[in-house]
C-alpha positions as CSV (number, residue, x, y, z in Angstrom):
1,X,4.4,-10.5,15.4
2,X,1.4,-8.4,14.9
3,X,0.8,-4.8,14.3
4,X,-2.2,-2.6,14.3
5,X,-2.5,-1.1,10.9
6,X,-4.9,1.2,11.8
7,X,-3.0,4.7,12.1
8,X,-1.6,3.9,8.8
9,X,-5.1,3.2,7.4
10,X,-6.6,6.4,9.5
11,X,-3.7,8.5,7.6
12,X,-4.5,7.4,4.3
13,X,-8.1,7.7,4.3
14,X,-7.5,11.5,5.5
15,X,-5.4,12.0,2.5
16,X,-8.2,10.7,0.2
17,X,-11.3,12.9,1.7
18,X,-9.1,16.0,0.4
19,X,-8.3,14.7,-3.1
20,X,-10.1,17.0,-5.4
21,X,-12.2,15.7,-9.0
22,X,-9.8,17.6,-10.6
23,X,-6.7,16.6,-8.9
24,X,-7.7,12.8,-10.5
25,X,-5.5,13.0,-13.8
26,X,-2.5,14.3,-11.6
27,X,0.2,11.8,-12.3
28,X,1.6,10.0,-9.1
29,X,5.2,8.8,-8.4
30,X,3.7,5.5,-9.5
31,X,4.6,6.2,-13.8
32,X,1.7,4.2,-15.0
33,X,-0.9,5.6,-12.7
34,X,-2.9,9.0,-12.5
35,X,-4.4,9.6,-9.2
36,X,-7.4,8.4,-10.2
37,X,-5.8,5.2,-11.3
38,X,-3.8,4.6,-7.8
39,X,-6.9,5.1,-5.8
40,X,-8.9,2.6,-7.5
41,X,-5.8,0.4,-6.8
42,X,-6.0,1.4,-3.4
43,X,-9.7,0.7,-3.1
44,X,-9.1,-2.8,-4.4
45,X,-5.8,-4.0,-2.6
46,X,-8.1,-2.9,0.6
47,X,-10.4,-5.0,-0.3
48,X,-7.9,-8.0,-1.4
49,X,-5.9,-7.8,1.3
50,X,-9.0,-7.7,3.8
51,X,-10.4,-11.0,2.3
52,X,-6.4,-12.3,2.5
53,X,-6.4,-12.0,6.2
54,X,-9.5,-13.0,7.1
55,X,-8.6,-16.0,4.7
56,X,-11.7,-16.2,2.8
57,X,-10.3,-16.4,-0.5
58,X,-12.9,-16.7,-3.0
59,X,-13.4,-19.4,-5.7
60,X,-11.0,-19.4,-8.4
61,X,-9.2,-16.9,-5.9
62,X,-8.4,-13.3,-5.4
63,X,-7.2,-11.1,-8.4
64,X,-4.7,-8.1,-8.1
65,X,-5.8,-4.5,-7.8
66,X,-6.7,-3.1,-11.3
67,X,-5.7,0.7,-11.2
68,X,-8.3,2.0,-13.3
69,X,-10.1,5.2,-12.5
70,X,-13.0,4.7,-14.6
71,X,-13.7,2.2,-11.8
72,X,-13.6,4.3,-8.9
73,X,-17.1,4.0,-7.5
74,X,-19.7,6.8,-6.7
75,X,-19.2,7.8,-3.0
76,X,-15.0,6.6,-2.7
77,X,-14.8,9.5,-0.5
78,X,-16.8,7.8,2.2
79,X,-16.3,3.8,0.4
80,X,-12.4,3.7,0.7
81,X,-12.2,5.2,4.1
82,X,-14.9,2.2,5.1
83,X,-12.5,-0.4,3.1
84,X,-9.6,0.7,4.8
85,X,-10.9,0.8,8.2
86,X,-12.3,-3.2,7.5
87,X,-8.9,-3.6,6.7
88,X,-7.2,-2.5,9.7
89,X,-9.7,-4.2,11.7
90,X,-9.3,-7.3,9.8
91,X,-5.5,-7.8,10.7
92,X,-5.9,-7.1,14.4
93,X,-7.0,-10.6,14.9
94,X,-3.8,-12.6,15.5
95,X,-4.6,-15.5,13.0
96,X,-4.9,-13.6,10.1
97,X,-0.8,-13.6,10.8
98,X,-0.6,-17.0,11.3
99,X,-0.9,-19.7,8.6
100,X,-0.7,-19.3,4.9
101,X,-2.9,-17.3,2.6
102,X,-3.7,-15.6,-0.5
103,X,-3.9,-12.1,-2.4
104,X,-3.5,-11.0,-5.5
105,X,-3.2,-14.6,-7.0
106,X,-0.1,-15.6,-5.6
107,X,0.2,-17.6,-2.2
108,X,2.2,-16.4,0.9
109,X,2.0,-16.6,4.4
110,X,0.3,-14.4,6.4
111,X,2.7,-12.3,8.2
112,X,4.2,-11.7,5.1
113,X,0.7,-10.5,3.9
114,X,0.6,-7.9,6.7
115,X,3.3,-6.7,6.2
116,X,2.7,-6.2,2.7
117,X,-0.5,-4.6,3.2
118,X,0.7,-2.4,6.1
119,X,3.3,-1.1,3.2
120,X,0.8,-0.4,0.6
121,X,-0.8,2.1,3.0
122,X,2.0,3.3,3.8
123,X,4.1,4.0,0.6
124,X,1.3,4.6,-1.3
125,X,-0.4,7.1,1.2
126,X,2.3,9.4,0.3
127,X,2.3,8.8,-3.2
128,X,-1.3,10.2,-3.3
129,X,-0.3,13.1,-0.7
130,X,2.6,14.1,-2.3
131,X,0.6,14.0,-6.1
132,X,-2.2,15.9,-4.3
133,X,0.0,18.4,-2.7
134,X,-0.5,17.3,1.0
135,X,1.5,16.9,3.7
136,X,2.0,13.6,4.8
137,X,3.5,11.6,7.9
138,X,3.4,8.0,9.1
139,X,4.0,6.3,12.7
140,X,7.2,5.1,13.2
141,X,6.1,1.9,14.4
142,X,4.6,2.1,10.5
143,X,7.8,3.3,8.6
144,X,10.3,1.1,10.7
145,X,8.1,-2.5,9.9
146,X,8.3,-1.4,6.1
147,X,12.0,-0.5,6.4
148,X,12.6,-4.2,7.9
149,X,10.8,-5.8,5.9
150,X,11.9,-4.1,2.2
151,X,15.7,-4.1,3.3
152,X,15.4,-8.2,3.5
153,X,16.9,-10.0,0.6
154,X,15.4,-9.9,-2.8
155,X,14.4,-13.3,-3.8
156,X,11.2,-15.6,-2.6
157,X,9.2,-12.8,-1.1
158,X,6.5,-10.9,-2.4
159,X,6.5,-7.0,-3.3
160,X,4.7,-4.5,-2.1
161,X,1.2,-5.0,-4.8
162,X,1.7,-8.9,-3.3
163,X,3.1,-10.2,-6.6
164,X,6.0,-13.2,-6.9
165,X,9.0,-11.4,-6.2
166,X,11.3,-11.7,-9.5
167,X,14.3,-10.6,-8.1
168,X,14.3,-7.0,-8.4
169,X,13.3,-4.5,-5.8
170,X,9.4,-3.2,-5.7
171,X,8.7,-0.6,-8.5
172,X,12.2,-0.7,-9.6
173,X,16.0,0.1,-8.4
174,X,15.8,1.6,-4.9
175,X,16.4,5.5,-5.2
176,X,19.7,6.6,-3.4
177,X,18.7,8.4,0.3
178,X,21.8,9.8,2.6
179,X,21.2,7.2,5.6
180,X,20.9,10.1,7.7
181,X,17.7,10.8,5.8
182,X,14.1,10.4,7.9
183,X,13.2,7.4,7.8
184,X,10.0,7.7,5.7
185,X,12.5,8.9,3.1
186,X,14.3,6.3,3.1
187,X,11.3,3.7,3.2
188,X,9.9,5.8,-0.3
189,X,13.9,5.4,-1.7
190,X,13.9,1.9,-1.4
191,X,10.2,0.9,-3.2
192,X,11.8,3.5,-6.2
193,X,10.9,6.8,-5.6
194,X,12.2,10.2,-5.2
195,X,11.6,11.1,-1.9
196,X,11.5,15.3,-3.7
197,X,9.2,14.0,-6.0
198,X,6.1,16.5,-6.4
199,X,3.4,16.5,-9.5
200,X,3.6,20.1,-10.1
């Protein structure tokens, strides 16, 4: 299976062009990370996971995204939006879900790293809409591949930031959503979050 990651990309970059300087200490639904902080993360898990499908892991291999926003490079208005577009475009070719190989340090095969990246964008596109204000939506094609792929067992898999899973669901206990609720609500519910959560 292969999907096209490039609405979910397109999305988040428009979210980031609108992200004011002085929006950048906001906090986000992410507890350890300011705005600032998750977009660095974002800029470097596009990178990683860009490099993971094209399978060009460098030596010594691939490090996790840092989350630091004294890092954020002059020009990530215009940088990210580049990085995520590489992205999409990097996981349209059908091997990078074939085979094994690597992000963040920890080995997995590579429709698991799809789908992994393809949730990154996804969840954390609304984390830095809903801690800029913005309105945010995602395709269902998007929001349904997460759902699958976070409601699997816990145990073997990676999370969502492509760590070892240990067990417990990404970014903590999964948030209680009526299952009537959209289904972008319930994705957010199950990676932690409070689907009302707002910064301000």
């Amino acid at each position: 299976m292969t999907l096209d990651l490039g609405p979910a990309t397109q999305r988040l970059a428009g979210v980031l062009v609108n992200v004011t300087d002085n929006q950048l200490t906001l906090p986000t639904p992410c507890p350890a990370y300011t705005l600032g902080d998750l977009i660095e993360h974002i800029n470097g898990l596009a990178l990683a996971f860009t490099v993971a499908a094209a399978k060009d892991v460098p030596p010594g291999g691939s490090r996790g995204p840092s989350g630091d926003a004294t890092r954020l490079p002059a020009g990530w208005r215009e940088s990210i939006p580049e990085r995520l577009a590489a992205l999409a475009q990097a996981w349209r070719k059908p091997d990078a879900w074939e085979g094994m190989t690597r992000a963040g340090g920890i080995d997995l095969p590579g429709q698991v790293a799809g789908l992994v990246a393809l949730n990154e964008v996804v969840v954390h596109g609304w984390d830095v809409a809903r801690s800029a204000g913005q309105p945010y939506e995602s395709t269902p094609e998007a929001v349904e591949a997460c759902l699958a792929f976070l409601s699997q067992e816990p145990g073997g898999d990676e999370d969502v930031d492509g760590n070892a899973d240990t067990g417990d669901r990404p970014f903590g206990p999964p948030v209680d959503v009526p299952a009537d609720a959209p289904a972008l609500d319930r994705l957010i519910g199950l990676t932690g979050r409070d689907p009302a959560w707002h910064a301000l």
